[in-house]
Backbone as JSON Lines, residues from 0, in Angstrom:
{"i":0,"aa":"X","n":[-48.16,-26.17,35.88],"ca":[-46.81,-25.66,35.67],"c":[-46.8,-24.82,34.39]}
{"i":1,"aa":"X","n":[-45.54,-23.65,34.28],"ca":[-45.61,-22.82,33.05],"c":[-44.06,-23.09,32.44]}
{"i":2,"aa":"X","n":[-43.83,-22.97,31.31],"ca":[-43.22,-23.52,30.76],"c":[-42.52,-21.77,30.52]}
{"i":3,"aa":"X","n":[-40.87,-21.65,30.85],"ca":[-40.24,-19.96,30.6],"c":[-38.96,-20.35,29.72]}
{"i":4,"aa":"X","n":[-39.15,-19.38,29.29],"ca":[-37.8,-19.4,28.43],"c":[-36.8,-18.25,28.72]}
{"i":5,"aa":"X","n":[-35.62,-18.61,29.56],"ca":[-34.71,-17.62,29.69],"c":[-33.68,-17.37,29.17]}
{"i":6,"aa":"X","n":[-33.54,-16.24,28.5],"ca":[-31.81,-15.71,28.39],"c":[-31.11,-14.9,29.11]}
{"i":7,"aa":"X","n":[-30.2,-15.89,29.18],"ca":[-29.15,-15.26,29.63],"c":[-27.86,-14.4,28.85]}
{"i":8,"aa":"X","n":[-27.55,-13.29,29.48],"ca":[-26.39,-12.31,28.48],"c":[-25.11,-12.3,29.61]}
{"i":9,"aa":"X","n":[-24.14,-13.06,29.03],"ca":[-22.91,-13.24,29.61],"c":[-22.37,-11.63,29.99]}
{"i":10,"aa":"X","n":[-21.54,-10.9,31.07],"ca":[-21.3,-10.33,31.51],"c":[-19.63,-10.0,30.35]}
{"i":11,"aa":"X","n":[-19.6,-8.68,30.14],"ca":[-18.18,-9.09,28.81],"c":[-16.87,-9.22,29.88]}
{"i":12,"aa":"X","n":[-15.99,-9.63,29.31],"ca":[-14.78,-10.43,29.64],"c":[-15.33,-11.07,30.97]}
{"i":13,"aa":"X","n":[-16.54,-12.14,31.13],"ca":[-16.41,-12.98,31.98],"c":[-15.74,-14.45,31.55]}
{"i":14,"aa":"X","n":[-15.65,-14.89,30.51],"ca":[-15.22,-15.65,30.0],"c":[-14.36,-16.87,31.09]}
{"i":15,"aa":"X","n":[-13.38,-16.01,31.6],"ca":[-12.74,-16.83,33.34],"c":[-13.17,-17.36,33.93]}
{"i":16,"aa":"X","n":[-14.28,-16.04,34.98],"ca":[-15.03,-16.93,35.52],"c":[-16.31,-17.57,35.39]}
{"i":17,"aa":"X","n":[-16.8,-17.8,33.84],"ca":[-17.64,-18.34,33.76],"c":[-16.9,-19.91,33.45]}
{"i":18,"aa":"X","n":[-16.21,-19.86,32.98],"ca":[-15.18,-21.62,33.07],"c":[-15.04,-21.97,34.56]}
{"i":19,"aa":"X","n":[-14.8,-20.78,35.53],"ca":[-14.6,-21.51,36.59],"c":[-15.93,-21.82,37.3]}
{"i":20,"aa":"X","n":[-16.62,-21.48,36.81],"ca":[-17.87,-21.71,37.7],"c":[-19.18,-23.03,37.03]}
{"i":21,"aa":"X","n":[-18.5,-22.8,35.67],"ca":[-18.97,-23.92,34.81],"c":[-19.22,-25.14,35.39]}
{"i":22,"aa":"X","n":[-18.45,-25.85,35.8],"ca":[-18.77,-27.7,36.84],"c":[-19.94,-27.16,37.22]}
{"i":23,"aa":"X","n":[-19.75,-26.3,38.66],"ca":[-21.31,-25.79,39.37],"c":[-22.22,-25.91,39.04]}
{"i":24,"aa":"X","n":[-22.1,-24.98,37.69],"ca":[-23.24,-24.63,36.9],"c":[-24.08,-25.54,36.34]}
{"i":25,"aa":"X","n":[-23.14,-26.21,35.7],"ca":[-23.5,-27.72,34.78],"c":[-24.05,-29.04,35.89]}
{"i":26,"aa":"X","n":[-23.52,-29.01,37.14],"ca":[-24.28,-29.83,38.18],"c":[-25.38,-29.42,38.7]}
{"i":27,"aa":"X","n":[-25.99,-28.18,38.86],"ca":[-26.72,-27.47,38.75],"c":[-27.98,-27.62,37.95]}
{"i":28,"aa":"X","n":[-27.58,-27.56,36.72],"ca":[-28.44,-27.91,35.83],"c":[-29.13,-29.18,35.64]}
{"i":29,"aa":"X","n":[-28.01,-29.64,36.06],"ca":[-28.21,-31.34,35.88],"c":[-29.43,-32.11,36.64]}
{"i":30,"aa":"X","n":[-28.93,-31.39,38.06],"ca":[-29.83,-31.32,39.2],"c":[-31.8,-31.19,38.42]}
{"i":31,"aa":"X","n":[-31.66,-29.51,38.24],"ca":[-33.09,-29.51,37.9],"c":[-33.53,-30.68,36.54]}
{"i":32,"aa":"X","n":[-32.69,-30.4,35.67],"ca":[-33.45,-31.5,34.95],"c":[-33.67,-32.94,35.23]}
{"i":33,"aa":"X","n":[-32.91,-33.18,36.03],"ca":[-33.48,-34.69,36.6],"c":[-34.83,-34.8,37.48]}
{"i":34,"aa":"X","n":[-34.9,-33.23,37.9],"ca":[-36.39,-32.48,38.97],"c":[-37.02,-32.66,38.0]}
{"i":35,"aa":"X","n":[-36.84,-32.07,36.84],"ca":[-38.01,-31.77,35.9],"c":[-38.31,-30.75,35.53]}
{"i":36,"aa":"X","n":[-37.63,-29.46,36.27],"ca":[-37.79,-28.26,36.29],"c":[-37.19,-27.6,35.04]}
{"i":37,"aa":"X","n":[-35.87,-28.65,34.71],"ca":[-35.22,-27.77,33.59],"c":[-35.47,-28.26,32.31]}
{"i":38,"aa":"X","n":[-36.0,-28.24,31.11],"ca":[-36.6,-28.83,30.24],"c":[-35.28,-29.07,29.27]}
{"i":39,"aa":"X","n":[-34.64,-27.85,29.21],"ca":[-33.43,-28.04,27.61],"c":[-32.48,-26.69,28.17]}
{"i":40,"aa":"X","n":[-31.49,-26.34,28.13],"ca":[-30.37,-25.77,28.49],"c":[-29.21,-25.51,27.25]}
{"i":41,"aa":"X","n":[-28.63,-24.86,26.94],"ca":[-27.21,-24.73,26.7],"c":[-26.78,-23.12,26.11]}
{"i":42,"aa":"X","n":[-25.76,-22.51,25.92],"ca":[-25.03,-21.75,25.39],"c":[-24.87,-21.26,23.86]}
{"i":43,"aa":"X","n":[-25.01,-20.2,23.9],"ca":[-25.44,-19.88,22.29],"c":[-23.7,-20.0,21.31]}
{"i":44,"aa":"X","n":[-24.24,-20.2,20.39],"ca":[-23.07,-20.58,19.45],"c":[-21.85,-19.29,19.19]}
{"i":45,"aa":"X","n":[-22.55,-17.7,19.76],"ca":[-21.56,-17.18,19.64],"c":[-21.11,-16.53,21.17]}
{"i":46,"aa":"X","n":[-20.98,-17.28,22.19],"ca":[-20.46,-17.26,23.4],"c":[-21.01,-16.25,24.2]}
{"i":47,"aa":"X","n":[-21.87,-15.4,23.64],"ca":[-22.47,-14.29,24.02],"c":[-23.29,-14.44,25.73]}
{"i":48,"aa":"X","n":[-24.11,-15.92,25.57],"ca":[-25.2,-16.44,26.45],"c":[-25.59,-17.4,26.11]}
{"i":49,"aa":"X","n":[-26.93,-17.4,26.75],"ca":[-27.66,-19.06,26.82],"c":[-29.26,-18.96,27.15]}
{"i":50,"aa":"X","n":[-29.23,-20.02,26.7],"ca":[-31.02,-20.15,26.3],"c":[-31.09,-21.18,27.63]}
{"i":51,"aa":"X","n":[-32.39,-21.08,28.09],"ca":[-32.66,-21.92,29.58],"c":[-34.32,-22.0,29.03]}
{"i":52,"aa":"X","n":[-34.96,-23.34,29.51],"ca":[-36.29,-23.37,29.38],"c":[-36.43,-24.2,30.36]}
{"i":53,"aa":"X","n":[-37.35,-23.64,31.33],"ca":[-37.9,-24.31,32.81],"c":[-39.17,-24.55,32.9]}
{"i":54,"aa":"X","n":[-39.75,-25.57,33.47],"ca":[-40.94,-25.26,34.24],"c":[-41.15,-25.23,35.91]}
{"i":55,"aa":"X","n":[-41.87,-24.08,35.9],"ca":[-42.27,-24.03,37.37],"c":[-43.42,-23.08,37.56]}
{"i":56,"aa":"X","n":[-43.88,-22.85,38.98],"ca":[-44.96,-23.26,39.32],"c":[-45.52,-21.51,38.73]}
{"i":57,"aa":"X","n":[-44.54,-20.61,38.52],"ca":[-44.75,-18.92,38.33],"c":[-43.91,-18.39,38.22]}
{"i":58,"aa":"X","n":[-43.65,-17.44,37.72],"ca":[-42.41,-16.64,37.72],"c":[-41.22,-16.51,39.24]}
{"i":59,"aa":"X","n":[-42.24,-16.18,40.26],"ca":[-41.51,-16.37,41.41],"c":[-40.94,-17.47,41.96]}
{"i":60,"aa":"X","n":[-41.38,-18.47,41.92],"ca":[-40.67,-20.05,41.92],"c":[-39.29,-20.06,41.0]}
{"i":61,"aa":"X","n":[-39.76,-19.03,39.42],"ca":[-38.21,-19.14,38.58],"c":[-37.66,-18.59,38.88]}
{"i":62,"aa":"X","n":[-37.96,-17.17,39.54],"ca":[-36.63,-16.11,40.15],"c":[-36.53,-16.82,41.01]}
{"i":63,"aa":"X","n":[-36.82,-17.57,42.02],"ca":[-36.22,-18.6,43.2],"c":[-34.89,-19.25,42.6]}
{"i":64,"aa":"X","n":[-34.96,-20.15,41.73],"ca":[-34.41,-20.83,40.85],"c":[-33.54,-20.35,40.63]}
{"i":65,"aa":"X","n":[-33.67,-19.29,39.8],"ca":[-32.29,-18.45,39.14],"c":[-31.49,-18.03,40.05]}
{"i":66,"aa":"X","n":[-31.87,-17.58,41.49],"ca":[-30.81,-17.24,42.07],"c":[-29.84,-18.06,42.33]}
{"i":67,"aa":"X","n":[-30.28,-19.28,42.51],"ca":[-29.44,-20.55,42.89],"c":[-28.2,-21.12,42.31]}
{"i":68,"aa":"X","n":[-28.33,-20.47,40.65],"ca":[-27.46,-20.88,39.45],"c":[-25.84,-20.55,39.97]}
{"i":69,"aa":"X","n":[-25.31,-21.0,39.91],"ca":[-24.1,-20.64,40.57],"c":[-22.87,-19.27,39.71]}
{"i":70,"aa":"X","n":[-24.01,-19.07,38.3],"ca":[-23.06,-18.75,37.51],"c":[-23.89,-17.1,38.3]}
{"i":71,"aa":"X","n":[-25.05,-17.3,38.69],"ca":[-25.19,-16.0,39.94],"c":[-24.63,-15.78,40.0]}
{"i":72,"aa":"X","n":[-24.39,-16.48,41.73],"ca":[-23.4,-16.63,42.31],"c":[-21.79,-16.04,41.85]}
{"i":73,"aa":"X","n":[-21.54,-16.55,40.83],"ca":[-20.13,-15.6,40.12],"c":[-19.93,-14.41,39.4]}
{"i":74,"aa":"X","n":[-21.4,-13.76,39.26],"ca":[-21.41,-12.68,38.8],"c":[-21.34,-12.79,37.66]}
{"i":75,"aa":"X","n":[-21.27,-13.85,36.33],"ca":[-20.95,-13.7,35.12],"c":[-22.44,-13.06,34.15]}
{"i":76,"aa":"X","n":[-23.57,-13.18,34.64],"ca":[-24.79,-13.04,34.26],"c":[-25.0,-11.2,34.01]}
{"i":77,"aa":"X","n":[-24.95,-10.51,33.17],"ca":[-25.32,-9.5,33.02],"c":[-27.02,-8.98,32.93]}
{"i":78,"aa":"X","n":[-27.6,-9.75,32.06],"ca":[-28.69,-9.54,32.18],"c":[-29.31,-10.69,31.77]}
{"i":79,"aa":"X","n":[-30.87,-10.67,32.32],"ca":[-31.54,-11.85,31.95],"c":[-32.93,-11.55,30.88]}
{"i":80,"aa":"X","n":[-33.91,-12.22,30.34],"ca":[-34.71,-11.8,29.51],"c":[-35.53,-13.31,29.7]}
{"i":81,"aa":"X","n":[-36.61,-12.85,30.62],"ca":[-37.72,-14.33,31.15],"c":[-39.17,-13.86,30.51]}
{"i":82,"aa":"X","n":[-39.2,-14.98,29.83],"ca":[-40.65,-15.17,28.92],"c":[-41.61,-16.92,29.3]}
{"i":83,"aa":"X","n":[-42.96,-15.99,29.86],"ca":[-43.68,-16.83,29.26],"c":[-43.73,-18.41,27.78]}
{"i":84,"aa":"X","n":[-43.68,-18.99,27.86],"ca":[-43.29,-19.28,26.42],"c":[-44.84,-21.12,26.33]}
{"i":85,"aa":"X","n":[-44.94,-21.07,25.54],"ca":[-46.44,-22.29,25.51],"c":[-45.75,-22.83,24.14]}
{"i":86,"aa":"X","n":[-44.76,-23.87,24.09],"ca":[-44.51,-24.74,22.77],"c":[-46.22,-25.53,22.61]}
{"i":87,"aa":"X","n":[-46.15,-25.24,21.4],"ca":[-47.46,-26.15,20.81],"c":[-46.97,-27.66,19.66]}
{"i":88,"aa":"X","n":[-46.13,-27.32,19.47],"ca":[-45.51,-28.2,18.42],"c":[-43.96,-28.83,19.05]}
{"i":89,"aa":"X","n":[-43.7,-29.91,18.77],"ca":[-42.6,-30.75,19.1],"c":[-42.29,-31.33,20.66]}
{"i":90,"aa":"X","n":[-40.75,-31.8,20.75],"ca":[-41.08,-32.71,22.21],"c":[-41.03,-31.7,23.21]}
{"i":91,"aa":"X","n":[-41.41,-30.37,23.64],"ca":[-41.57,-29.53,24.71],"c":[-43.27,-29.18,24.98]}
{"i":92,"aa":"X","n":[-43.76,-29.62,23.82],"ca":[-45.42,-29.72,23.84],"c":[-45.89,-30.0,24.96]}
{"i":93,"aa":"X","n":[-45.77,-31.03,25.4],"ca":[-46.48,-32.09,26.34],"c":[-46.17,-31.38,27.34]}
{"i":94,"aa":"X","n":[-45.68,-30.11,27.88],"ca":[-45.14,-29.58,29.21],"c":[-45.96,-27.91,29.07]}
{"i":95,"aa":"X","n":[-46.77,-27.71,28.16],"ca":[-47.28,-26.66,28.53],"c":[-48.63,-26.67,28.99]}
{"i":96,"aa":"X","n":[-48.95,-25.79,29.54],"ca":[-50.43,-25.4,30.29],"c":[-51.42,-25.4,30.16]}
């Protein structure tokens, strides 16, 4: 498995429907990390986006993934930015390649 680090860039004045789609989203999430797939998740401090760190099996397994997010689904996602990423240090260590 490879360990990615995604950002996400909120779409401007989605703000609406990203609250409304939020539950989804957040069950969603919840979902993979109980898989295992989603390592650490949340929303950046200035509402802008969000940091996502997954593992799976290749990039194409994560674009699988991502489509699924419901906040897709609502269109709030403007752009994304998916990296490779290999933590060597702290508790995300133990999950790289």
């Amino acid at each position: 498995m490879t360990v990615f680090a995604v950002e996400y860039v909120y779409a401007a004045d989605s703000t609406e429907a990203r609250n409304a789609a939020r539950p989804a989203h957040r069950e969603w999430t919840a979902g993979l990390a109980r898989e295992g797939a989603l390592l650490a998740s949340g929303p950046y401090g200035d509402g802008a986006g969000a940091l996502l760190i997954f593992n799976a099996a290749d990039e194409n397994a994560l674009n699988g993934l991502l489509k699924q997010d419901p906040f897709a689904a609502a269109d709030v996602i403007a752009g994304t930015r998916t990296t490779e990423w290999a933590p060597v240090t702290g508790l995300l260590a133990e999950h790289a390649a």
